[in-house]
C-alpha positions in Angstrom: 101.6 155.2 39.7 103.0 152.4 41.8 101.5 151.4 44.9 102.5 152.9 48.1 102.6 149.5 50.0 103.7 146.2 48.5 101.9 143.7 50.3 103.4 141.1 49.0 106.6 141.5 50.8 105.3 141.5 54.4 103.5 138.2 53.8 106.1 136.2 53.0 108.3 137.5 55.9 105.4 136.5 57.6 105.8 132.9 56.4 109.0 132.7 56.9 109.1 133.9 60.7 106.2 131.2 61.4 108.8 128.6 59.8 111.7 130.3 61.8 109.7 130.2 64.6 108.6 126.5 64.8 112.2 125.7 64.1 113.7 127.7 67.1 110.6 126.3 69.3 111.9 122.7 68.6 115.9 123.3 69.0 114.4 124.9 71.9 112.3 121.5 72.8 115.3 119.9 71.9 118.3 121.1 74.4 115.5 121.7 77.6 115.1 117.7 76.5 119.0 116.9 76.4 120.0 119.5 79.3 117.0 117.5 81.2 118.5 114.2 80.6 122.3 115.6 81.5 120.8 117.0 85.2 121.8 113.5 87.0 125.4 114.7 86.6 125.0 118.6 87.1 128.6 118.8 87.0 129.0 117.6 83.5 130.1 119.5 80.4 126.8 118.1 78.6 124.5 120.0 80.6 126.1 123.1 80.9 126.1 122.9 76.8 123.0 122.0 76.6 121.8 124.5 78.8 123.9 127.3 76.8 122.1 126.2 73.9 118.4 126.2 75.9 119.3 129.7 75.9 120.1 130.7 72.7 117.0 129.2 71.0 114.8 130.3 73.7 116.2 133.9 73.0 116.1 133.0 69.2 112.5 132.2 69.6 111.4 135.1 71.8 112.8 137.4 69.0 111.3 136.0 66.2 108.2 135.9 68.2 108.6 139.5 68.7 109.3 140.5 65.3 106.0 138.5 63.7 103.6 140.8 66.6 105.2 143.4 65.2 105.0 142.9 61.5 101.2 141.6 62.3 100.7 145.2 63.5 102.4 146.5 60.8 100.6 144.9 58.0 97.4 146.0 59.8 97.9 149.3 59.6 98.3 149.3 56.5 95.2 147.9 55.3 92.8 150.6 54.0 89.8 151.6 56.3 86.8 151.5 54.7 84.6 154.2 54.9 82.2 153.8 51.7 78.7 155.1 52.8 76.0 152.5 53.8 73.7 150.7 50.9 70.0 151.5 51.1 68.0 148.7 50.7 66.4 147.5 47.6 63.1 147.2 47.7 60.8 145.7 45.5 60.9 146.5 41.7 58.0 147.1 39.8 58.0 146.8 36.3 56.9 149.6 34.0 53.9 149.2 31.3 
């Protein structure tokens, strides 16, 4: 019978939201850095771009952020709980004549 769970599937997503992640954290790095830069001139179309674009990865990032908690949670549901009875302890053998 198949398994129930595939685990395998949930760990690559995994993977790739961490990559996602770091990528929207640096875009994100990137247009604070630009829109930063552009807020001598507050007036100009750079900034207000820039700024748009601040936006979009920060809201790109918080999402993928959210979805990884989530899929963390979900993958450790799934995990089986063990419940095996405790192991007496061995004590010492002795050998039989």
């Amino acid at each position: 019978m198949a398994p129930k769970t595939d685990h395998l599937i949930p760990s690559r997503a995994v993977r790739q939201l961490r990559r996602v992640r770091a990528f929207y954290a640096g875009g994100a790095l990137l247009w604070a850095a630009a829109a930063w830069t552009g807020w001598a001139n507050s007036a100009s179309r750079q900034m207000w771009v820039s700024l748009l674009l601040l936006v979009v990865f920060s809201a790109l990032l918080f999402t993928a952020s959210v979805w990884l908690r989530r899929l963390r949670a979900a993958t450790a549901a799934d995990r089986p709980a063990h419940h095996a009875a405790p192991r007496r302890a061995v004590g010492p053998r002795h050998a039989s004549a």
